[in-house]
C-alpha positions as CSV (number, residue, x, y, z in Angstrom):
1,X,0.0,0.0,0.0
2,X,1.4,3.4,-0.8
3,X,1.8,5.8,1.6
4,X,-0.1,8.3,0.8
5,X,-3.2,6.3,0.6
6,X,-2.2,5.2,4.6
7,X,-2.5,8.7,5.5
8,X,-5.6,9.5,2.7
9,X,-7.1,6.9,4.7
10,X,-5.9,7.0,8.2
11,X,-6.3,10.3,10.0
12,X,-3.5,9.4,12.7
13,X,-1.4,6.7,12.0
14,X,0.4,3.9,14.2
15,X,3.6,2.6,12.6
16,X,6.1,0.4,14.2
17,X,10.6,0.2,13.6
18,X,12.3,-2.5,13.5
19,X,16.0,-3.6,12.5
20,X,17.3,-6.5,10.4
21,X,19.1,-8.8,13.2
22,X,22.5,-10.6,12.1
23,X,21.4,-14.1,12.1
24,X,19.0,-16.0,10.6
25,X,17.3,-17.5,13.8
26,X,17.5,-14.2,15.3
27,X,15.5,-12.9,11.9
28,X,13.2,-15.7,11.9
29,X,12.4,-14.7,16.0
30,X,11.8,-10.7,15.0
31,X,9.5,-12.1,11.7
32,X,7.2,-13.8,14.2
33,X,7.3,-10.7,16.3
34,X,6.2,-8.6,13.5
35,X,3.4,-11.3,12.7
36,X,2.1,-11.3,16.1
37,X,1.7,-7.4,16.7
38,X,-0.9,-7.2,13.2
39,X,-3.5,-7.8,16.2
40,X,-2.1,-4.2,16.9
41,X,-2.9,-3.3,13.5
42,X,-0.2,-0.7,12.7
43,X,-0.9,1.7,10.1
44,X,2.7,0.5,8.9
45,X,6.0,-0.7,9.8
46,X,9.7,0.4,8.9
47,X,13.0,-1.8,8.5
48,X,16.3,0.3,9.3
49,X,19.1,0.3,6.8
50,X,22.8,0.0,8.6
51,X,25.5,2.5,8.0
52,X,26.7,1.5,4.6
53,X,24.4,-1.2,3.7
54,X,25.7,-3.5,5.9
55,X,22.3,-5.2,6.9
56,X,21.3,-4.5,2.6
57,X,20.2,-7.5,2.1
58,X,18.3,-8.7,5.4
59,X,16.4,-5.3,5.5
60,X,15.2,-6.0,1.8
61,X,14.5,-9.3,2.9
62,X,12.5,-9.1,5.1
63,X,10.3,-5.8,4.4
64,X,9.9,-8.3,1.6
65,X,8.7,-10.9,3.8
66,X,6.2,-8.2,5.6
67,X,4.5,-7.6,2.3
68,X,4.1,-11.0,1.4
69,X,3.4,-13.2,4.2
70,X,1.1,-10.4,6.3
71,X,-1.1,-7.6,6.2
72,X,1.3,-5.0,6.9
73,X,2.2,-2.2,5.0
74,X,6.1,-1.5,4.8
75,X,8.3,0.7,4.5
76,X,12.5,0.2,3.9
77,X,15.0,2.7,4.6
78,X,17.8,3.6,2.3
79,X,20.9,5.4,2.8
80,X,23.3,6.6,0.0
81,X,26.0,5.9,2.7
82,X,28.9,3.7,1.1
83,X,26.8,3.6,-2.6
84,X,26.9,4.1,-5.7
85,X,24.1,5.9,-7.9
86,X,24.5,2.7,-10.0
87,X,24.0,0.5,-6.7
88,X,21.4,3.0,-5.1
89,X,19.3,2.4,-9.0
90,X,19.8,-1.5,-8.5
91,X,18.4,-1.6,-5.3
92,X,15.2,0.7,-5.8
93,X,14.8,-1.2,-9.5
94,X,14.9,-4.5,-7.4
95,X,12.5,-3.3,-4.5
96,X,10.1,-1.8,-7.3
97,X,10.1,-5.3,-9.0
98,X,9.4,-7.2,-5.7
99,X,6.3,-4.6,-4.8
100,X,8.0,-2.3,-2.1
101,X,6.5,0.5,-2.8
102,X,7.6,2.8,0.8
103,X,11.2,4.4,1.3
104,X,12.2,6.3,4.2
105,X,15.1,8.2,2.9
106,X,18.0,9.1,4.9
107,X,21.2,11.1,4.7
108,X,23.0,8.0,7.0
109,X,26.0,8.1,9.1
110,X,29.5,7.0,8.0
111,X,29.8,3.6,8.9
112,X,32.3,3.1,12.4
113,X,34.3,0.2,11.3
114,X,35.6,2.1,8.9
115,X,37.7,5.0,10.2
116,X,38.1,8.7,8.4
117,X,35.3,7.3,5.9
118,X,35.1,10.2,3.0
119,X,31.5,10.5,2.3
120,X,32.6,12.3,-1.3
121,X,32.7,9.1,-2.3
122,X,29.3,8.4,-2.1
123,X,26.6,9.2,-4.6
124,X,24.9,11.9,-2.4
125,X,25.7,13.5,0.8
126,X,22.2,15.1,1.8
127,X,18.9,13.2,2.0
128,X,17.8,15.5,-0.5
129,X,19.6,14.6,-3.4
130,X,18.5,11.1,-2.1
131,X,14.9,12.1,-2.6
132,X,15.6,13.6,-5.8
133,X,17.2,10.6,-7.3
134,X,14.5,8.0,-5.8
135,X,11.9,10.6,-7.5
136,X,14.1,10.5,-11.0
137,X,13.6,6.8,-11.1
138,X,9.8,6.9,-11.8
139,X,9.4,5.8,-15.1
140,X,5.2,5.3,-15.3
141,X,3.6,8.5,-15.6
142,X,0.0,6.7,-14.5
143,X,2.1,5.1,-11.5
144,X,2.2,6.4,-8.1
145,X,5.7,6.0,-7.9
146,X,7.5,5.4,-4.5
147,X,6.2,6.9,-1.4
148,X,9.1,8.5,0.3
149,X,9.8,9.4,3.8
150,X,12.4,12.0,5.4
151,X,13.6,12.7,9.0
152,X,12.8,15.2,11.5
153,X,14.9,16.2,14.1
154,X,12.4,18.2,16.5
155,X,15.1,18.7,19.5
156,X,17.7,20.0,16.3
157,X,19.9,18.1,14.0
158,X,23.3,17.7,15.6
159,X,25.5,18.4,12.3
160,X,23.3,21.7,12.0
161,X,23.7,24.1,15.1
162,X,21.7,26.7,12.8
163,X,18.3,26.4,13.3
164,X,17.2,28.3,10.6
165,X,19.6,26.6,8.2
166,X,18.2,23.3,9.5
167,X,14.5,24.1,8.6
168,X,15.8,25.3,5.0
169,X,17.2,21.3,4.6
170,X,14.3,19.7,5.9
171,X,12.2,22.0,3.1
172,X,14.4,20.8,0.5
173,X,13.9,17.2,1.1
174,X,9.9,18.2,1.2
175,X,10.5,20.4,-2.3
176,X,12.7,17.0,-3.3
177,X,9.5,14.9,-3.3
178,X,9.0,13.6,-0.1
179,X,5.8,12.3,1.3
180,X,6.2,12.6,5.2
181,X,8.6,13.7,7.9
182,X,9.5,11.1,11.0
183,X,10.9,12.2,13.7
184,X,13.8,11.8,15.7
185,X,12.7,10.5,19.2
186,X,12.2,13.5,21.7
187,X,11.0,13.0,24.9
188,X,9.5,16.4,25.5
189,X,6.4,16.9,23.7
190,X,7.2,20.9,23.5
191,X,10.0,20.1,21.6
192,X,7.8,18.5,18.9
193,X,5.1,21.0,18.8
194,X,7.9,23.5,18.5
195,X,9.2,22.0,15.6
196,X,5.9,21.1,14.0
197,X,4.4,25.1,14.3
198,X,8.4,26.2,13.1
199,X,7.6,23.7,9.8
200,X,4.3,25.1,9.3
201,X,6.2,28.6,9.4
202,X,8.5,27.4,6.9
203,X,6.1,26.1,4.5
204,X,5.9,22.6,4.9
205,X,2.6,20.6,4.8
206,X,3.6,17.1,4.5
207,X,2.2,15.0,7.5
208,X,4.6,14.8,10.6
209,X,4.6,11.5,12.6
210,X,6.4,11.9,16.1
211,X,8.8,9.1,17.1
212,X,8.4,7.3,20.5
213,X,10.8,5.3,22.2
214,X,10.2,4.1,25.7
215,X,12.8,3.8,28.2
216,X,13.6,0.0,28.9
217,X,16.2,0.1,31.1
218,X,19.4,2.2,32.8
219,X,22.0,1.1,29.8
220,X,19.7,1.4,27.6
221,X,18.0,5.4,28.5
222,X,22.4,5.7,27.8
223,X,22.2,4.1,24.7
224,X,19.2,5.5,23.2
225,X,20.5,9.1,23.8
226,X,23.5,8.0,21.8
227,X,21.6,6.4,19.1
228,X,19.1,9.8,19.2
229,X,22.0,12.0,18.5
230,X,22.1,13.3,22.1
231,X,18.3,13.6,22.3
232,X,17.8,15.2,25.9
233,X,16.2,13.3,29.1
234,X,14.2,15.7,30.9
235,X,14.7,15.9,34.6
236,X,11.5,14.5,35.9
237,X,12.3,11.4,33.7
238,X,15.6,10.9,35.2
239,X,14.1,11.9,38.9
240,X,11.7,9.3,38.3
241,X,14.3,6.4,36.9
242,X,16.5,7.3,39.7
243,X,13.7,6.6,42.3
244,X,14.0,2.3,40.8
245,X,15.8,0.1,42.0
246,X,16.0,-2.3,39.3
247,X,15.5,-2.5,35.5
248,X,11.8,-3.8,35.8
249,X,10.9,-0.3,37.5
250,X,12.9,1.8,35.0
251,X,10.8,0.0,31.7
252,X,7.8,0.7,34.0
253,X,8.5,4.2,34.0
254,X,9.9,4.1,31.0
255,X,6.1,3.2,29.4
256,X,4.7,5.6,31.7
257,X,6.3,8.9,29.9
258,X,5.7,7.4,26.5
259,X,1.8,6.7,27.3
260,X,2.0,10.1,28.8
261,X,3.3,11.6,25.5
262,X,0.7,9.6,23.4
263,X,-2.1,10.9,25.4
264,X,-1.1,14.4,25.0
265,X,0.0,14.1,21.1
266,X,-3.5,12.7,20.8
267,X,-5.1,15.6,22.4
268,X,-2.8,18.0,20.2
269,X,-4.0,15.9,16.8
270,X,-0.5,14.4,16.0
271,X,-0.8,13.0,12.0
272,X,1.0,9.9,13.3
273,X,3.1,8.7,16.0
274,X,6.0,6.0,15.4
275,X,6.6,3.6,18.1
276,X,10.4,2.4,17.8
277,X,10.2,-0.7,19.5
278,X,14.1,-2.0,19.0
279,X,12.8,-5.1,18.4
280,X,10.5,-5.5,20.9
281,X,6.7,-5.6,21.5
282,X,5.7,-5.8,25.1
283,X,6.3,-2.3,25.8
284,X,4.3,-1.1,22.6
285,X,1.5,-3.5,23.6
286,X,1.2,-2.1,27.2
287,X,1.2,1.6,25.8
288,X,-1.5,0.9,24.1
289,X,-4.0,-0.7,26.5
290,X,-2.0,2.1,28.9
291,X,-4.0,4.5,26.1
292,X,-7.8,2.4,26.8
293,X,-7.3,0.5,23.7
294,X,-6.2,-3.1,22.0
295,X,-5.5,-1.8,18.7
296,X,-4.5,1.1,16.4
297,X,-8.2,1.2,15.0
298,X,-9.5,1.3,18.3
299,X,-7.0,4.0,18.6
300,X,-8.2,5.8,15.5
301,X,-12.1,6.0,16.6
302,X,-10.9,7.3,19.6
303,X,-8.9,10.5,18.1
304,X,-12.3,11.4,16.2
């Protein structure tokens, strides 16, 4: 399904991330995962793309698998990180021919086993050239083409201290051709309204989906702020994860906040919010019966 019939037809959407594991029984275990949360009925779901391809052909694999063997809509991400335009052309030629349909395209980050990585080498340094090229690819004038997804980085984007400057990149990707924004996960709900009302300033009238990541754990509130970019923990988070005394009290607290945002970006009519799971479904499954309901259509009726 394209993605701009998901959000013709869903008025807030519910979309899951998940990322290609490095074995096969550890792929097989996430595929079941992914089976077992259609009874949440996402909107959609998203496969990450590793710095420099280096999960390529387990995340086309198994978006690939999502499209055939459920109901799910999906979407793949694609960097340009570590490719050629004659590898990036292959790749999009060989999801078109398998019925992906859905990119998310990022700018990607040089890949850390390879150190002082010169990303002139790669076919495009900015997201928006990305967009451009996926766009350039459409051959069928009567074909929808593919639906294509950007980032949004609501707390600021850390290789762009200029604010301003930063809003005039995320416009480009829009004017490229993309579909929708995603965000980077925030945990301050200000932060995204902030950045919604500044892209509504700027011009931008794509639908934004806010990303939601609940805290699981000590090591991994550390991680996630590394993975994030240096996304910021508010102080009543970390008050309230340094009141545990185990890891079962911080995931507690940890889906507390995130039902607590999803409440209050339902109140504020978010387009769509984007649960990244890492993997995971038990904390995604207690947000939502946290939020009254057992699926994303429940959800839905709810918001009207």
């Amino acid at each position: 399904m394209h993605i701009s019939e998901i959000f013709a037809d869903h008025a807030t959407t519910f979309s899951f991330e998940y990322f290609p594991p490095k074995t096969d029984e550890a792929s097989e275990e996430l595929f079941l995962t992914i089976a077992r949360m259609q009874e949440l009925k996402p909107s959609f779901v998203s496969v990450t793309y590793g710095a420099g391809g280096g999960t390529r052909e387990r995340t086309h694999d198994l978006v690939v698998r999502i499209i055939r063997e459920t109901k799910i809509p999906a979407v793949s991400h694609l960097t340009s990180v570590c490719h050629s335009r004659e590898e990036l052309a292959e790749i999009l030629d060989r999801y078109a021919e398998k019925g992906v349909c859905n990119i998310l395209a990022l700018g990607g980050d040089p890949p850390k086993n390879i150190v002082g990585y010169d990303r002139e080498k790669d076919a495009f340094r900015h997201a928006a050239d990305l967009v451009a090229f996926i766009r350039s690819r459409e051959r069928k004038p009567d074909a929808k083409g593919f639906g294509i997804g950007v980032a949004g980085f609501p707390e600021g984007h850390p290789g762009t201290p200029n604010r301003l400057k930063e809003m005039d990149y995320l416009k480009a990707k829009v004017d490229a051709g993309a579909d929708y924004i995603c965000t980077q996960l925030f945990f301050e709900n200000r932060d995204f309204y902030d950045f919604r009302e500044r892209c509504d300033l700027a011009g931008i009238r794509v639908p934004i989906i806010a990303g939601i990541m609940p805290i699981s754990s000590r090591a991994g509130m550390i991680r996630m702020a590394e993975l994030a970019l240096g996304a910021r923990i508010p102080a009543g988070l970390l008050r309230a994860v340094s009141r545990c005394q185990d890891d079962e009290s911080v995931a507690k607290v940890g889906i507390h906040w995130a039902t607590e945002q999803c409440r209050d970006l339902l109140h504020e009519d978010v387009r769509g919010i984007h649960f990244y799971t890492l993997n995971k479904s038990d904390a995604t499954r207690q947000i939502y019966l946290n939020l009254g309901v057992t699926d994303s259509v429940a959800l839905r009726r709810a918001c009207l």
